[in-house]
C-alpha positions as CSV (number, residue, x, y, z in Angstrom):
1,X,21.1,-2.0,7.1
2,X,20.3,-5.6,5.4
3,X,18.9,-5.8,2.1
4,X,18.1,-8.0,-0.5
5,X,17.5,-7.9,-4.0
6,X,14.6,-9.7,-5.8
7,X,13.7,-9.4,-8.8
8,X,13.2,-5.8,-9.4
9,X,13.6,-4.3,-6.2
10,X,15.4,-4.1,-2.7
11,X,13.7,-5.1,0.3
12,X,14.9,-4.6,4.0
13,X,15.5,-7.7,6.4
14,X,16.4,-8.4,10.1
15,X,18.1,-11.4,10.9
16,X,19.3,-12.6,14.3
17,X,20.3,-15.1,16.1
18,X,21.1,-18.6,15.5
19,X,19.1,-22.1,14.9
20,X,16.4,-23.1,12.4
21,X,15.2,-20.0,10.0
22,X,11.9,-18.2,11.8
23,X,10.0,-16.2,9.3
24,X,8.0,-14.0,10.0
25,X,5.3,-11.9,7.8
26,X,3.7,-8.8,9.0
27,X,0.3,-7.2,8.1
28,X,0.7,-4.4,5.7
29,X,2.8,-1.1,7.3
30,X,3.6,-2.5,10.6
31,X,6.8,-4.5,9.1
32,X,9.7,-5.5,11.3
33,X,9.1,-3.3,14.3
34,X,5.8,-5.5,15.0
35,X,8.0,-8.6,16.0
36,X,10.7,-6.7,18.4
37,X,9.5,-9.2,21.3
38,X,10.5,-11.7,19.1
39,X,13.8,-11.6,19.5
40,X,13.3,-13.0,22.8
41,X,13.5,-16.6,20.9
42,X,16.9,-15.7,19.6
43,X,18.3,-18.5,21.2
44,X,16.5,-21.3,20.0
45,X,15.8,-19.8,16.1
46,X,17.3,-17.9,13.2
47,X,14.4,-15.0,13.4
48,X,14.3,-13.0,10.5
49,X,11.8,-10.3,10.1
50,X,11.0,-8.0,7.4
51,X,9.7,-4.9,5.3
52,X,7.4,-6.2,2.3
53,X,7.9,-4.0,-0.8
54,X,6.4,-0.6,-1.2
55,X,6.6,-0.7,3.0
56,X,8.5,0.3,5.6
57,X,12.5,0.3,4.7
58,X,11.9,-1.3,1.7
59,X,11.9,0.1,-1.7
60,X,8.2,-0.3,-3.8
61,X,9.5,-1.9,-7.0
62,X,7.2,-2.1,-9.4
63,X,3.4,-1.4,-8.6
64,X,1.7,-2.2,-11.8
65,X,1.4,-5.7,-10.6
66,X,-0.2,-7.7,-8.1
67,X,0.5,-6.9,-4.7
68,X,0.1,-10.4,-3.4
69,X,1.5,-11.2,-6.0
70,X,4.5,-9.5,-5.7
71,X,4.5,-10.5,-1.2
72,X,4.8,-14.2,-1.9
73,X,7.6,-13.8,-4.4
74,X,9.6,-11.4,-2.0
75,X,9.3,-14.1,0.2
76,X,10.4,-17.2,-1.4
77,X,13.7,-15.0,-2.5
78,X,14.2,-14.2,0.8
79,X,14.0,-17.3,1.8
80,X,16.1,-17.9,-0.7
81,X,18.8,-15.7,0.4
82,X,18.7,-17.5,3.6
83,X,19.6,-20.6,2.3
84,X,17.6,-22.7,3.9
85,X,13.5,-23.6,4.2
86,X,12.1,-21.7,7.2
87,X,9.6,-22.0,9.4
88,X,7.2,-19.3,8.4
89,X,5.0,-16.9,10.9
90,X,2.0,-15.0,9.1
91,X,0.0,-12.4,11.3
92,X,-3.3,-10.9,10.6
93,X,-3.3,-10.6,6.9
94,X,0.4,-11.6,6.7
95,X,-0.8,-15.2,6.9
96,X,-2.7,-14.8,3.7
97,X,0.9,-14.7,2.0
98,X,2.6,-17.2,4.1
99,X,-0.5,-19.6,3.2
100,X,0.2,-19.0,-0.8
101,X,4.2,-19.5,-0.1
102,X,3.8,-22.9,1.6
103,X,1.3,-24.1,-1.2
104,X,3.6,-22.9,-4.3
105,X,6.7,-23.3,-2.4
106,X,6.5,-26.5,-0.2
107,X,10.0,-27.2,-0.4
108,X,11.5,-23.9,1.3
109,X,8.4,-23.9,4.1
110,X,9.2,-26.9,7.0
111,X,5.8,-25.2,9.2
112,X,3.8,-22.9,8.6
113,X,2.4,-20.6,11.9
114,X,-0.2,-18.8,11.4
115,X,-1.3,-16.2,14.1
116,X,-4.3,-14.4,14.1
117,X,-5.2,-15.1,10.5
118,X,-7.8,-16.2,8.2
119,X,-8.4,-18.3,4.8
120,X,-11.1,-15.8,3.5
121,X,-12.4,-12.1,4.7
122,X,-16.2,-12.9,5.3
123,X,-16.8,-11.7,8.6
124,X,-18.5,-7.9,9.3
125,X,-15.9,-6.6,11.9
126,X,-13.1,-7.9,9.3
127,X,-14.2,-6.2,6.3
128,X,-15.0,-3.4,8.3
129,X,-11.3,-3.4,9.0
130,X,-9.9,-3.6,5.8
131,X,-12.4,-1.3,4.1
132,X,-10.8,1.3,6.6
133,X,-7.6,0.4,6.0
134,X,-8.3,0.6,2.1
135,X,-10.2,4.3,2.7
136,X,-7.2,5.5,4.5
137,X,-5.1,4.7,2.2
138,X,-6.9,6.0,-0.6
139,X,-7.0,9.3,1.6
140,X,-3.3,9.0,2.2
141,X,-4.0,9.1,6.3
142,X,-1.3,7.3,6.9
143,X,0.0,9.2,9.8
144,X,-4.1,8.3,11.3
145,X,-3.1,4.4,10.8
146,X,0.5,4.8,12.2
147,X,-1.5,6.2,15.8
148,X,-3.7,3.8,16.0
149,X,-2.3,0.9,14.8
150,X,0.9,1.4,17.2
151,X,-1.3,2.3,20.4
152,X,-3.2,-0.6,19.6
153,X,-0.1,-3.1,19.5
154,X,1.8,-1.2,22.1
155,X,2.4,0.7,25.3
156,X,6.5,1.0,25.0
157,X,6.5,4.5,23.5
158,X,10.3,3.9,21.7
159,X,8.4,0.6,19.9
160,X,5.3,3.0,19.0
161,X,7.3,5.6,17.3
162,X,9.2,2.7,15.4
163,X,5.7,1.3,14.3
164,X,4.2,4.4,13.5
165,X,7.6,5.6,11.6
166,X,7.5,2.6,9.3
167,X,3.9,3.2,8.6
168,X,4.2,6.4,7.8
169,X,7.1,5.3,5.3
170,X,5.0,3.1,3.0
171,X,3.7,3.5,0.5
172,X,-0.1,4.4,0.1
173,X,-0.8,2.7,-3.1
174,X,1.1,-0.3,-1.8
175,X,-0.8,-0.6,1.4
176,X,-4.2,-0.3,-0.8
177,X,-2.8,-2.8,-2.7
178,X,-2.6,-4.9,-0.2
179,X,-6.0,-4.2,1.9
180,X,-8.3,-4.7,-1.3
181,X,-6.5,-7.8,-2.6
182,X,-6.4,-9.8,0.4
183,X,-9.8,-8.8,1.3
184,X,-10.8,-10.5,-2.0
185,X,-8.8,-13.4,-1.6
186,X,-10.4,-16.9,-0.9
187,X,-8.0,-19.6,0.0
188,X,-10.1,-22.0,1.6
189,X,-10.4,-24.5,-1.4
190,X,-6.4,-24.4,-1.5
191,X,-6.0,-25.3,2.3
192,X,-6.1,-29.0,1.9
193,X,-3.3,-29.0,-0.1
194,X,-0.7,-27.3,2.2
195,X,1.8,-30.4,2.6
196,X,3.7,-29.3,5.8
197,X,2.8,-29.2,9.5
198,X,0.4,-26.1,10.2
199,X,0.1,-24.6,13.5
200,X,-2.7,-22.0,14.0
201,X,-1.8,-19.5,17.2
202,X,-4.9,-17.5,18.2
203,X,-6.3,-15.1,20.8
204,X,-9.2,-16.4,22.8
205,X,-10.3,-12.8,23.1
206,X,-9.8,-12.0,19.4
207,X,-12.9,-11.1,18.5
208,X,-11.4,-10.3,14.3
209,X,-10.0,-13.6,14.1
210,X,-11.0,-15.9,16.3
211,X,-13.7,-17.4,14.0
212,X,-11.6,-18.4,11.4
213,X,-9.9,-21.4,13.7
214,X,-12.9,-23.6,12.7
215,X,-12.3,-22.8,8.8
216,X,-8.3,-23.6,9.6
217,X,-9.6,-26.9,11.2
218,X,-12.0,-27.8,9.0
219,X,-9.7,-28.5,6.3
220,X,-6.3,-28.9,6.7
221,X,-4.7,-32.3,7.5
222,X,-1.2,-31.9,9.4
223,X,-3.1,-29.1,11.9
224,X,-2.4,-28.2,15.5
225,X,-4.0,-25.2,17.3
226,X,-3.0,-23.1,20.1
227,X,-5.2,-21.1,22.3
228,X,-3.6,-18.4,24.0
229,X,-6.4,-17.4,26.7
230,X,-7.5,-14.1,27.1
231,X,-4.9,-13.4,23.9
232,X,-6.0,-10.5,22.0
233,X,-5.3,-9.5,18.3
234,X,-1.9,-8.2,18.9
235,X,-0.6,-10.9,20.0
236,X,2.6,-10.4,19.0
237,X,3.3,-7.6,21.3
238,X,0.6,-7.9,23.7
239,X,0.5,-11.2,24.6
240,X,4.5,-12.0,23.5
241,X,5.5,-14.5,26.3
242,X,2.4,-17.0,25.2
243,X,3.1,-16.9,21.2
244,X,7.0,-16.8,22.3
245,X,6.2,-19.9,24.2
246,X,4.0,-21.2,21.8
247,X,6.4,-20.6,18.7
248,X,9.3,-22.7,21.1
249,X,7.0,-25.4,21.8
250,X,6.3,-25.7,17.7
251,X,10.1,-26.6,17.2
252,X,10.0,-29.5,19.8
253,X,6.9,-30.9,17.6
254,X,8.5,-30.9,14.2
């Protein structure tokens, strides 16, 4: 199995096919089994997926210090390792780290993607979410978050069991880590200065989400949306033939 080594820790990383570097970032657990349907776009991109620390594969390093923190850096030394600048894919609360990356580290992001994210958690039914994710964690339910979270994504039972297998990996104090920092984080006075080409992806049925596009539009320059109708949240997996086709249209734009 791939690893990497930041830092002060080794972090697991898929990487296949051939083209220009697709990264993507998953929300907290869910890691590289989320993006299995991605592959699909081996053939026009480089698509590399991966386990944040403390998750999945992926060893936890040192957890006396900021979780978000600690996601950003991860990233920019893998893109590092890559060699290259990437493209880079944030879903859910994944995007809150691809947004800091491409603002501290605008020369390894060409385009940012962000799918089903958000600049700032100020919506009821969003912090609803993440004060469950942060109570589960505290209660150390992970296995309760591995069911639902990989029903919820996915009716392929073999793709489940990887899901709920890398959830159940993490680490608890991680994932809190995680759920109560990015629900504090605001990024919306940083958006303006993203310097590359954004491209938000969203459900037109995602009810967590879907309100954010307005913030996204509101205040970054170099901004192109996609609809995906009747998309969910899960698009990824749910709806993987629109964001696949979505993600292969981006290239042709940049």
């Amino acid at each position: 199995m791939p690893y990497f080594k930041t830092k002060d820790t080794h972090v697991y990383y898929e990487k296949r096919g051939s083209g220009p570097l697709l990264l993507f970032i998953s929300p907290p657990g869910l890691g590289a089994p989320v993006f299995e349907q991605q592959r699909e776009l081996e053939n026009d991109y480089c698509v590399v997926t991966f386990d944040p620390r403390g998750n999945g594969k992926s060893e936890n390093g040192n957890n006396h210090t900021s979780a978000l923190e600690n996601w950003v850096e991860d990233t920019a030394d893998l893109i590092d390792h890559l060699g290259g600048n990437v493209i880079l894919c944030g879903y859910s609360l994944g995007g809150t780290p691809a947004q800091i990356t491409a603002l501290q580290y605008p020369e390894k992001v060409k385009a940012l993607v962000l799918i089903n994210a958000f600049p700032v958690v100020n919506t009821l039914l969003l912090f609803v979410k993440f004060k469950l994710g942060i109570w589960s964690s505290y209660e150390d339910l992970r296995s309760v978050i591995a069911k639902v979270l990989s029903i919820s994504h996915t009716k392929k039972k073999d793709q489940q069991h990887r899901i709920s297998a890398n959830i159940k990996k993490s680490s608890s104090t991680v994932m809190k880590k995680m759920y109560k920092e990015g629900k504090k984080y605001d990024g919306r006075m940083n958006l303006p200065n993203i310097a590359c080409p954004v491209f938000v992806v969203y459900g037109s049925a995602d009810i967590l989400t879907r309100k954010y596009v307005k913030d996204f539009r509101k205040t970054i320059p170099l901004l192109s949306t996609i609809c995906i109708k009747g998309g969910t949240h899960q698009l990824p997996t749910k709806n993987a033939d629109e964001m696949n086709g979505a993600i292969t249209q981006i290239k042709n734009n940049l």
